[in-house]
N, C-alpha and C positions, 0 to 999 in steps of 0.2 A: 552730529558728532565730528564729524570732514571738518568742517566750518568752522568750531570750535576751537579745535587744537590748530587749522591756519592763524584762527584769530589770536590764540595765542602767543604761538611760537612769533607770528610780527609784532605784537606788543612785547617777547622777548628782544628779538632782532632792533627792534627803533631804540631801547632802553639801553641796549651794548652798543649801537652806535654812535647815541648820543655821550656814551662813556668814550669810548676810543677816540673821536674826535675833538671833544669842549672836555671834559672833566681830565682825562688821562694829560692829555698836552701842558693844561695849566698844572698837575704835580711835578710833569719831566722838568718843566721851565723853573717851579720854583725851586725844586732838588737840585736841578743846575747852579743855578742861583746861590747856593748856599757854600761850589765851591768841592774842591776835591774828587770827582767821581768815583775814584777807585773804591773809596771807604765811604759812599754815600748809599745808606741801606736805603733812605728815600726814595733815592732815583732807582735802584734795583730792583725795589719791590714794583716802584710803576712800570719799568722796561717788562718786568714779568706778567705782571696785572694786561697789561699791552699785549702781551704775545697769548695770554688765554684770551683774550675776549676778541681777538683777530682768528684764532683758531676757534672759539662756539659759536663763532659769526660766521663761520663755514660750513662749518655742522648744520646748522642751522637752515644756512640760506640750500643748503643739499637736500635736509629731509622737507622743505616747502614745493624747492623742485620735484621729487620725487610724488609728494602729495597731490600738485597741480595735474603730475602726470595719469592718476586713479579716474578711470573710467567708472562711473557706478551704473552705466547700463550694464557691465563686465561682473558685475556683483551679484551673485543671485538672490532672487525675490525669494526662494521657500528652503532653501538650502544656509546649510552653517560656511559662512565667508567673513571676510574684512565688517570689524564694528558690529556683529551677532552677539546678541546674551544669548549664551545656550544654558539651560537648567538640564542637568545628566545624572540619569542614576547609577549608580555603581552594580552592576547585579553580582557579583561577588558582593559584596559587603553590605549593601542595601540601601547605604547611605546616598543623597540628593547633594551635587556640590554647583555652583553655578561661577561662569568663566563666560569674562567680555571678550572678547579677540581685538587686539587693537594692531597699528599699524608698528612695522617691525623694531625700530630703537625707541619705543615711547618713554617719553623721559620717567613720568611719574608712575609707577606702577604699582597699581591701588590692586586693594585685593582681591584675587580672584579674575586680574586682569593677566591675559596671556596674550603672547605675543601669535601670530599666524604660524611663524619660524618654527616652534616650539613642538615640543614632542604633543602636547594635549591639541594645541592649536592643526596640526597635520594630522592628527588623527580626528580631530573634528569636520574638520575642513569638508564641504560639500558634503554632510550628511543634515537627513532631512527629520524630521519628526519622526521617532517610531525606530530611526537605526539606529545599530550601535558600530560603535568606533571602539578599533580595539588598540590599548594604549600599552606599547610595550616598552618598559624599563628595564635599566639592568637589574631590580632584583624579582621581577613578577609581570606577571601581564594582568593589564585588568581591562575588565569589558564596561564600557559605559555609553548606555542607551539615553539618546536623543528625547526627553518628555516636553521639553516646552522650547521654545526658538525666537526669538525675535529681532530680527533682520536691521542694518542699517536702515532699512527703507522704511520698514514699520516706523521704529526709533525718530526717524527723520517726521515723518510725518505727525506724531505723537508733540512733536519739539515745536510746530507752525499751530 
C-alpha cells in the first residue's frame, strides 16, 4: 500500500514536472509572442497554471518526504495503525461498517477510507481484535468493537 501511493504521487510529481518545464514555457513564449501582455488571457492563464503546478509540486514532494520518513517496524503487527482494514461493529446499533486508515492528506478518499487524524481513525488507533473504541461526536457517542483487523503487514504480504 506504502509503495503504491510513493509510486503514485512520483508518476504524479514527473507528469507536473514535465508540465512546468517543456509544456508551460512553450504557452508563456507563445502568449508572449502574440504581443500585449496586459490583456493577454493566454499568458495569464499559463503564469497561473505555473504557479499551481509549482505549488502541488510542493505538496507533493512534502507528503513523499514525509512517507520516506514511516518506519513500518513502528507499525504494529496485531493492533489497528497506519494502512489497517478494520471491520467494527457498532454495538449500539448492530450494524458492521469497515474503514482503511490511510496516511494523513490522502488525496483520493474512497469510501470508507479514514484518515489516522480523524475522530474514527484515533479512536481506532492501537486497538486489537475484540476491543472496542469508543467514538465520541458532537451529537452522541458510539461504541465500536474491533471484529476483524488486517494490518499493513498482512495486506503487504497478501500484495508479494
Amino acid at each position: 500500500m506504502l509503495e503504491e501511493l510513493k509510486a503514485r504521487l512520483r508518476g504524479e510529481v514527473e507528469r507536473l514536472t514535465h508540465e512546468l518545464t517543456i509544456v508551460l514555457p512553450a504557452e508563456i513564449r507563445r502568449a508572449v509572442e502574440m504581443g500585449d501582455l496586459k490583456e493577454n488571457s493566454e499568458y495569464k492563464a499559463a503564469l497561473e497554471r505555473q504557479q499551481f503546478v509549482q505549488a502541488r509540486l510542493g505538496q507533493l514532494n512534502m507528503r513523499l518526504s514525509k512517507l520516506g520518513q514511516i518506519d513500518m517496524d513502528q507499525i504494529p503487527t496485531d493492533r489497528v495503525g497506519l494502512g489497517s482494514k478494520v471491520v467494527v461493529e457498532d454495538e449500539g446499533m448492530g450494524g458492521r461498517e469497515t474503514y482503511h486508515l490511510v496516511f494523513g492528506d490522502s488525496a483520493d478518499f474512497e469510501e470508507g477510507h479514514v484518515t489516522m487524524g480523524s475522530a474514527i481513525g484515533r479512536a481506532l488507533a492501537g486497538k486489537a481484535v475484540g476491543e472496542t473504541a469508543i467514538l465520541r461526536l458532537p451529537a452522541t457517542t458510539r461504541r465500536l468493537k474491533v471484529v476483524e483487523l488486517v494490518t499493513i503487514h498482512e495486506d503487504a504480504l497478501g500484495d508479494e
